[in-house]
VOGU-3710 file (C-alpha; in Angstrom, 3 decimals, decimal comma):
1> xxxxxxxxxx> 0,000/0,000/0,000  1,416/3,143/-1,271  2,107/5,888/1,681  -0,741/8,156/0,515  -3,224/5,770/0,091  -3,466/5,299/3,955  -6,481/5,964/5,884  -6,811/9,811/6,899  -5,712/9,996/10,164  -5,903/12,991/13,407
11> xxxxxxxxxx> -8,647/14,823/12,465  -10,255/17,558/15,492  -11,263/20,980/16,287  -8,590/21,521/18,832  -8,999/25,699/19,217  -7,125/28,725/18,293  -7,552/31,624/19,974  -6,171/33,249/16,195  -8,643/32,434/14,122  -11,609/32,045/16,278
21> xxxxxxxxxx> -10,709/34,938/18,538  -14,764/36,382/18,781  -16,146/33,040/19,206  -15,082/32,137/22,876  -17,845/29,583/23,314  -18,212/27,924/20,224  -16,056/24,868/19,423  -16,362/25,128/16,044  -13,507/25,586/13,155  -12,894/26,277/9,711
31> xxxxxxxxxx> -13,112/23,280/7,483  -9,159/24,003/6,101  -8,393/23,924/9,680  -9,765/20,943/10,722  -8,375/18,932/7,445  -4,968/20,929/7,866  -5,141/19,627/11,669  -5,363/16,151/10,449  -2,839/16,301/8,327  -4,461/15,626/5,223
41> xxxxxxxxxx> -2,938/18,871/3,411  -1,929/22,649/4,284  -4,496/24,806/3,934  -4,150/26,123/0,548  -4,009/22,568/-0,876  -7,373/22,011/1,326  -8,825/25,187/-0,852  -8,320/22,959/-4,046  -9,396/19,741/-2,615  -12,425/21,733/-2,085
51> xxxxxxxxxx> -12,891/23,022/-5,646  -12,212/19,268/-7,201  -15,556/18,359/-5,550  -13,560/15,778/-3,057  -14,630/17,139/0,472  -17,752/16,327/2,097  -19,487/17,360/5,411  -22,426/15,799/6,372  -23,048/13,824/3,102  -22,950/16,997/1,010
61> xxxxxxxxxx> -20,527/18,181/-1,749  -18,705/21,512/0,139  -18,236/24,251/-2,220  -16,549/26,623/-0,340  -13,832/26,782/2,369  -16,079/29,278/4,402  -17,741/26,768/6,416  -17,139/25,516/10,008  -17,283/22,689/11,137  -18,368/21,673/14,631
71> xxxxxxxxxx> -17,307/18,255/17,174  -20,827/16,066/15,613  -20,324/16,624/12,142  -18,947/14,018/9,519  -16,171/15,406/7,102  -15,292/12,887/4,218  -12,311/13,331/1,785  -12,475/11,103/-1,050  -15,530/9,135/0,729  -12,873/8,142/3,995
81> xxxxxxxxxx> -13,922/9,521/7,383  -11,557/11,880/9,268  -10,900/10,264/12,065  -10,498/11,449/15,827  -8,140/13,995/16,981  -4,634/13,606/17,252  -1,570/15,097/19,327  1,492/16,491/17,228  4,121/14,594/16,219  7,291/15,595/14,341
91> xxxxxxxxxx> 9,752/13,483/12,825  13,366/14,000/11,508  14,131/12,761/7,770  17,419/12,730/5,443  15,804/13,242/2,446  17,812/12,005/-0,610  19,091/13,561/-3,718  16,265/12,315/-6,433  13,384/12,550/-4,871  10,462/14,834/-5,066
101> xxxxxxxxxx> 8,644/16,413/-2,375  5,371/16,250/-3,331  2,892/13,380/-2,623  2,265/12,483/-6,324  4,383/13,990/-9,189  2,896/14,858/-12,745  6,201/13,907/-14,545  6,193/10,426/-12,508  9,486/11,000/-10,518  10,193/9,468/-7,369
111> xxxxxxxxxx> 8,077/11,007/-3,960  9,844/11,201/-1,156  6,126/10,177/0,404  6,772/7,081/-2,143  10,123/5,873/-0,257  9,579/6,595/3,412  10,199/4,205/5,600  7,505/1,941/6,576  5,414/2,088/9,700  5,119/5,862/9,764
121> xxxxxxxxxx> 1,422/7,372/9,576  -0,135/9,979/6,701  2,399/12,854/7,309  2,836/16,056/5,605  6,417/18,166/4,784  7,493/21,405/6,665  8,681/23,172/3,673  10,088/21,275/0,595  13,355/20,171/-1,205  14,168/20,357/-4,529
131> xxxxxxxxxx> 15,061/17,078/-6,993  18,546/17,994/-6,171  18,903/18,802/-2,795  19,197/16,600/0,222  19,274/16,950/4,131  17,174/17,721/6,752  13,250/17,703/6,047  10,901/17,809/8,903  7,836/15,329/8,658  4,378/16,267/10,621
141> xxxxxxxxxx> 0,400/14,917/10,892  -0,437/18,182/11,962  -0,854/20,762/8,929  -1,252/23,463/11,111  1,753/23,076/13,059  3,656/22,621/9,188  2,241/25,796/8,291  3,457/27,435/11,312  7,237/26,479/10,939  7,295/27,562/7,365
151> xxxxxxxxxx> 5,752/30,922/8,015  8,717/33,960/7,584  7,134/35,888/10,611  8,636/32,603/12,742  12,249/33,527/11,655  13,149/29,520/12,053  16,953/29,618/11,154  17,465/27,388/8,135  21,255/26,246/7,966  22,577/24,905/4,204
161> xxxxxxxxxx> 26,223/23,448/3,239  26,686/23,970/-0,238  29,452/23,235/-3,150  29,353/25,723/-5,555  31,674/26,229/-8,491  33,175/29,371/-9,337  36,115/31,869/-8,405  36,705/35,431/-7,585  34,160/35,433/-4,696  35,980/35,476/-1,307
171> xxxxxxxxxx> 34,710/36,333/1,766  34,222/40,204/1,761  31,750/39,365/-1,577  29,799/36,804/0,759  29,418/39,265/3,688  27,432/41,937/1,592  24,601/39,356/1,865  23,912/40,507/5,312  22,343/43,377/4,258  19,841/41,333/1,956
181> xxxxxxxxxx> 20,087/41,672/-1,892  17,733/41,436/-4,959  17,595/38,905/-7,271  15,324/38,959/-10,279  12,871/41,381/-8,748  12,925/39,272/-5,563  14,059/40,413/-2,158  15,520/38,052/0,010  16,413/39,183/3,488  19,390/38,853/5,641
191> xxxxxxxxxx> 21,595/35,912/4,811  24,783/34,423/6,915  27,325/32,829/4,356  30,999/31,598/4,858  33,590/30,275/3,042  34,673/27,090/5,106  38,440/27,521/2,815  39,642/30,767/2,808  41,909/29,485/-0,314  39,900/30,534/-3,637
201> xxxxxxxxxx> 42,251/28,720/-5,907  39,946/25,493/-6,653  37,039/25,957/-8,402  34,386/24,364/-6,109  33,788/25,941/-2,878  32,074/24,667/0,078  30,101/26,994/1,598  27,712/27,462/5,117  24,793/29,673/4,120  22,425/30,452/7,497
211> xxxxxxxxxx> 18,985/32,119/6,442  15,443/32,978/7,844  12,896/32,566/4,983  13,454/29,780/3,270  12,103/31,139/-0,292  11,670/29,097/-3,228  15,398/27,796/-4,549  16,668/30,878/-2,205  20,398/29,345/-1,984  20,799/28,780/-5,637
221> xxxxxxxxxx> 19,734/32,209/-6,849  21,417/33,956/-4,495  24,765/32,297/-4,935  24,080/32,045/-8,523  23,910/35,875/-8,748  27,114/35,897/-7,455  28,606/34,200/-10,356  28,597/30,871/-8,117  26,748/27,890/-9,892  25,612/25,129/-6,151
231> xxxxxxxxxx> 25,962/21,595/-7,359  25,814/19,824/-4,040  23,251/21,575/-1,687  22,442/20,025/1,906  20,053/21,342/4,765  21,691/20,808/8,097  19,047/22,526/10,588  15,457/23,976/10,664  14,667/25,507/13,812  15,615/24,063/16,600
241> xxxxxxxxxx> 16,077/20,378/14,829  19,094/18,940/13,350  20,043/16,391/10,617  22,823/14,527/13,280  23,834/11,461/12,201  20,691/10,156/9,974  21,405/8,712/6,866  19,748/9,347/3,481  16,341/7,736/3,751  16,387/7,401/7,534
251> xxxxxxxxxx> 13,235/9,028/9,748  13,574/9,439/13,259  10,454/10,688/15,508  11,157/13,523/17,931  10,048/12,846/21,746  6,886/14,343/22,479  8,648/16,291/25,160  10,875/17,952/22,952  7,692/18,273/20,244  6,390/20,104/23,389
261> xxxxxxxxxx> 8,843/22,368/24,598  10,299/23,460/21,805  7,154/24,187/19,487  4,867/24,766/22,299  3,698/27,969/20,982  3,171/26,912/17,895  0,740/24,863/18,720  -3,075/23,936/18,979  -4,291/23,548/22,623  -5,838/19,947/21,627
271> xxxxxxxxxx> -2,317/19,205/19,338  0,105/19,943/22,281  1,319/16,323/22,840  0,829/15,037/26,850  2,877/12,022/27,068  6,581/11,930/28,259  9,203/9,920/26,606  9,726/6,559/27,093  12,005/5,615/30,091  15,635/4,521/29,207
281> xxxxxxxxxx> 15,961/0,557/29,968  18,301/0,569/33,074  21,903/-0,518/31,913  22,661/-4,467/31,955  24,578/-5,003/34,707  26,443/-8,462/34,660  26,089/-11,118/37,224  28,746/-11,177/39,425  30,093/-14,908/39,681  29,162/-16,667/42,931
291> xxxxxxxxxx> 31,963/-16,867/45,771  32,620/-20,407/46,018  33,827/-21,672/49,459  36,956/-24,207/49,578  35,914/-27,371/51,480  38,349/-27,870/54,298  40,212/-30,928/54,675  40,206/-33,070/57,793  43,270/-35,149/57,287  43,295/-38,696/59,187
301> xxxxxxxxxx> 46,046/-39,884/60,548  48,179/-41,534/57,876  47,457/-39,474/55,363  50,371/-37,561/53,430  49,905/-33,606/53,998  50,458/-31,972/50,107  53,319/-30,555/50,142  54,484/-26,639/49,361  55,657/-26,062/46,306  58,804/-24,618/45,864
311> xxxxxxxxxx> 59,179/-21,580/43,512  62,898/-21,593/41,329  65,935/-20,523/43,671  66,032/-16,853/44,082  68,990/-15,314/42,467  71,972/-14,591/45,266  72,276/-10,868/45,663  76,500/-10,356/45,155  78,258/-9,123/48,387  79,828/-5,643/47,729
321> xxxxxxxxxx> 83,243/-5,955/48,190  84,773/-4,300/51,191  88,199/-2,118/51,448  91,378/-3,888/52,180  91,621/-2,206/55,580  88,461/-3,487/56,513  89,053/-7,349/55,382  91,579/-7,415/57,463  91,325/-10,136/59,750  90,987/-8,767/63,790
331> xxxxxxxxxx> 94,223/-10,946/64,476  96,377/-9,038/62,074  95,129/-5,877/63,467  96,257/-7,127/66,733  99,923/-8,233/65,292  99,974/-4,511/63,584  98,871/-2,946/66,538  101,856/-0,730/68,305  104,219/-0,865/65,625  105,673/1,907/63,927
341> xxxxxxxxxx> 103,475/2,168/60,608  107,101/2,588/58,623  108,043/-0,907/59,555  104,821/-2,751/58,865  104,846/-0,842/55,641  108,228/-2,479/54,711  107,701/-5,738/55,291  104,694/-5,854/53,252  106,451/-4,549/50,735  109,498/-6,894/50,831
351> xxxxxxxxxx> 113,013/-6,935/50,660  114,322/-4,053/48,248  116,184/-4,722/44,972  119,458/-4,494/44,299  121,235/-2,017/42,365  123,503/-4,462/41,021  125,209/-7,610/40,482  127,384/-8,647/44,068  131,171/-9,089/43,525  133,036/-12,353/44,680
361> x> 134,918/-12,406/47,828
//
């Protein structure tokens, strides 16, 4: 079963005080509210959904998107029920280079709603990607809260690495961007780029570009005005998410505590998400082996007692070798003792030579 052919899922008519601001006790909401709620589109793709004949409320064809829609009545899409409400949830996904973000594309190219991985519900993109591009791209069921993060008046910092081929630009060129610049007729606002190589002698260039907006191919025409053609372009953060360590085609669901603190404000009342995340499993902590006691021996009489083994001989430390004076023996110090030092001298030193031979008689 392809990934949009799912059931409809987290439908409601959670409240907001910004678009129902007069009506403090009715529980009512827009119809592109409620759908965008349940993630079955943003609101502006609701408006067409509309016009194509495929929404419903009560059995009847809805021609307009000025209609509310209260807690008892039925609202259809393509004949499937909206179901009951649901709480935000966000995930994390690397989107691939090749892939489309769209849910079905007129040219057939691969959806990135085509090649998600499985288990996730109906979910809707914050924003999009382009064939080319790659990175971070937040996943939602709640169209409101989708709408919210891609809205300019949010300032959610968007944070690209691109490669882009070229030369002559250096750093000073890149900081004139801070003061916004106009491209084609369009202004784009502030944006934050640096060179991560200060060399300019290769022709590609890597590149970290921080921006607020987020406009259509912003990166590209911007850079490309600069004489600066991006063929490698990858989204590293939106908002307060990052890409980390997923790979291309991996999703990863944000807690529902984070979902909560982070985009609290953002939120519907009825979307805010109550539960807490899941407790960490306590850390294995290996058995310790069991002591085992040593039996004691009663020996009988008789018996032969084992006997200690004997390690190799210890190596016999040399004596250090004393003086002469003191190897003397106590004896010959006795002999020595009161005579003249001269004498004792001579002896030991024997008789002394002669000068010459003796003569005869």
């Amino acid at each position: 079963m392809r990934h949009e052919d799912q059931p409809i899922l987290a439908s409601g008519s959670g409240q907001d005080a910004s678009d129902d601001a007069g009506d403090t006790a009715d529980t009512s909401e827009r119809v592109a509210k409620v759908l965008a709620r349940a993630g079955v589109a943003s609101r502006r793709d609701v408006e067409r959904l509309i016009a194509d004949g495929r929404v419903k409320l009560n059995g009847e064809v809805l021609t307009t998107p000025a209609v509310k829609v209260g807690p008892a009545d039925v609202l259809t899409v393509d004949g499937r029920t909206v179901a009951a409400a649901e709480a935000a949830r966000v995930w994390r996904y690397h989107k691939p280079v090749g892939l489309v973000t769209t849910h079905k594309d007129p040219k057939g190219r691969p959806t990135v709603f085509e090649n998600l991985p499985p288990g996730l519900p109906r979910v809707i993109s914050v924003g999009r990607l382009d064939l080319s591009s790659e990175g971070l791209l937040l996943l939602t069921n709640d169209g409101e809260l989708a709408r919210a993060l891609e809205l300019p008046a949010n300032a959610l910092v968007r944070r690209y690495r691109a490669r882009a081929r070229g030369r002559g630009v250096t750093q000073a060129v890149l900081d004139k961007l801070r003061d916004g610049v106009v491209v084609e007729g369009v202004a784009y606002g502030p944006i934050d780029a640096r060179l991560e190589d200060s060399r300019t002698g290769g022709a590609n260039q890597w590149i970290m570009v921080t921006l607020a907006e987020g406009k259509n191919r912003e990166v590209r025409k911007v850079l490309d005005s600069l004489g600066l053609t991006v063929n490698r372009l990858i989204r590293l953060n939106y908002g307060p998410f990052e890409l980390g360590r997923l790979k291309p085609g991996e999703a990863e669901e944000v807690a529902p505590r984070i979902v909560r603190d982070r985009l609290g404000p953002l939120l519907a009342v009825s979307a805010v998400p109550q539960g807490e995340e899941a407790p960490r499993p306590a850390p294995v902590q290996k058995a310790k082996p069991p002591k085992v006691e040593r039996l004691k021996v009663e020996y009988q009489p008789g018996w032969a007692r084992p006997k200690k083994r004997e390690g190799p001989p210890r190596p016999k430390k040399a004596a250090a070798k004393k003086p002469a004076l003191e190897r003397s023996s106590p004896a010959s110090a006795q002999r020595g003792a009161g005579k003249p030092a001269g004498k004792t001298l001579a002896r030991r030193a024997g008789p002394p030579k002669s000068a010459g031979p003796k003569r005869k008689g």
